[in-house]
N, C-alpha and C positions, 0 to 999 in steps of 0.2 A: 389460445396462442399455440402454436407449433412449433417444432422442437429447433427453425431454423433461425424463426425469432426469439428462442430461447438462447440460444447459442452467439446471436448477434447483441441479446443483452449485457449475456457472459461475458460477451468483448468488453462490452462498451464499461463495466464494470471492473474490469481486470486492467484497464488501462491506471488509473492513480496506481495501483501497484506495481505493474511494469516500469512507470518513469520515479518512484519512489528508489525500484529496487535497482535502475540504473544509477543512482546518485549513492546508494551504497553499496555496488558494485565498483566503484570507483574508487573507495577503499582498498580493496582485496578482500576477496572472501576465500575460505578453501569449501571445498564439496560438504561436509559434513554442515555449514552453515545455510549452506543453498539449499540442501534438503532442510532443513528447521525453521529456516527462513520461510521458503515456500509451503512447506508443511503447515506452518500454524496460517499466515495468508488463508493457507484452501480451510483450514476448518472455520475460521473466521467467515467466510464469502458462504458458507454452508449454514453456519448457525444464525448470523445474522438477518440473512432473510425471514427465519424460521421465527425468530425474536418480535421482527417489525411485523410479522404477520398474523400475532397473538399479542400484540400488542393496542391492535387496532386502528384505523383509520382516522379518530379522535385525535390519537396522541401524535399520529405522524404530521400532520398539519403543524404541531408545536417541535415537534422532536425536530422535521426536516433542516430547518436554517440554523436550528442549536447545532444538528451533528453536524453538519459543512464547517462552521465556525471552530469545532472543536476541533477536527482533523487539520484545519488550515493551521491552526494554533499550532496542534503538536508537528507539523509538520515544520514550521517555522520555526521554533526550537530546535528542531532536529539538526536544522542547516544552517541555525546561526551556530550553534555548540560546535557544526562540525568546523564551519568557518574560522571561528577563534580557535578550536586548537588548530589548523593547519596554517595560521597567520604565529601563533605561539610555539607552534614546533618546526618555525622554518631554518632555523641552524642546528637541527638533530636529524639524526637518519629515520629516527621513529615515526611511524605512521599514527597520525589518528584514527582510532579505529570508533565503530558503532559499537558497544558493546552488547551485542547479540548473543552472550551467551548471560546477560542479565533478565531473566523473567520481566520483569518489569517493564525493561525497552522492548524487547519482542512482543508485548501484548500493545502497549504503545501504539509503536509502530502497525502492526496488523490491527488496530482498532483503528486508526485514524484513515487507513487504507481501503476500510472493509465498512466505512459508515455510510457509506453509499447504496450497498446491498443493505443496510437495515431500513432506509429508504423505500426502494423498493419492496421490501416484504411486506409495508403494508398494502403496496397495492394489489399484491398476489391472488389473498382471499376472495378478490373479487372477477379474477381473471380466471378462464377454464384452463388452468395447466397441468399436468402430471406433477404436483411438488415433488415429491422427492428427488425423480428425474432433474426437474428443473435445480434447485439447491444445490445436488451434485454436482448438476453440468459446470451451475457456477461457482461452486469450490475448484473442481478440475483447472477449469480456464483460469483462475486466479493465479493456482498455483502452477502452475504451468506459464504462465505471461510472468510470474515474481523469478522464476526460476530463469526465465528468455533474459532479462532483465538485470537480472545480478552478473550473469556469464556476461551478457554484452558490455556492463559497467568495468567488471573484470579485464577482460578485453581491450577496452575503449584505453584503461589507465594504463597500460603499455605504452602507447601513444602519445599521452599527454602526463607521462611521467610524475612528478614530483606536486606538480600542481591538481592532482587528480582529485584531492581529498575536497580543496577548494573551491573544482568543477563538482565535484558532488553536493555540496553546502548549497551554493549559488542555485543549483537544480531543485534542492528541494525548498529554498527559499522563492524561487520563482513560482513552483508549482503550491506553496502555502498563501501567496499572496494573492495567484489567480482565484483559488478556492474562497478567500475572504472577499476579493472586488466583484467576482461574475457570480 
């Protein structure tokens, strides 16, 4: 494979995180969370490949429609939780936030985002690519599209004011429920 079909995977991979990270961008983030945010994204997108690809080919047959299901899951949690608090905090000036500076939810989140690349890892070892190159490239694009992604959510909720928390619920409720029907 060549580094432009490498690069066109990396896309194709860093998109759940892009539209994850518009729906809690929609929140408010400040800068220190967009770097931590997209930080762990890109080492997630780097070691998962590395995982599914010493994992073997065996286990990815069975792993494949587990991990989809599981991400759809936590992702659906994600955006109901966010949903009820912004239905629960609609006569306070207070934001629902993600709580992103909880371990927990940040490995969550970057796991449910990033099981896609474990996915692919198994089919790597079978493919002529430069790993390491390649892993990197798709840590890079992850966090880089996580990063596109929260500024845009951030942005976007200027716009859509009060109800942003909502429009971010809704977002990642649609995109957990895509991941469970397709």
């Amino acid at each position: 494979m060549d580094y432009p079909a490498v690069l066109l995977v990396s896309i194709a991979l860093g998109i759940d995180a892009f539209s994850v990270a518009i729906g809690i961008g929609l929140l408010g983030v400040k800068w220190r969370e967009v770097f931590l945010v997209s930080g762990t994204v890109s080492i997630f997108h780097v070691f998962m490949p590395l995982i599914g690809l010493y994992l073997g080919t065996y286990l990815g047959k069975i792993a494949g429609p587990i991990a989809s299901t599981i991400g759809a899951l936590v992702l659906l949690a994600i955006g109901l939780n966010m949903l009820w608090d912004s239905i629960r905090e609609t006569n306070t000036q207070k934001r629902p936030v993600l709580d992103l500076k909880s371990t927990l939810s940040l490995v969550l989140m970057a796991g449910s985002v990033s099981l896609d690349a474990l996915t692919v890892g198994f089919g790597l070892g079978t493919l002529k690519v430069d790993l390491l190159l390649t892993v990197v490239t798709m840590g890079i694009t992850a966090g880089l599209m996580t990063a596109t992604g929260l500024i845009f959510g951030y942005k976007l909720s200027r716009f859509v004011g009060s109800k942003a928390s909502m429009l971010g619920g809704m977002i990642l409720v649609l995109l957990g429920l895509k991941l469970l029907i397709w």
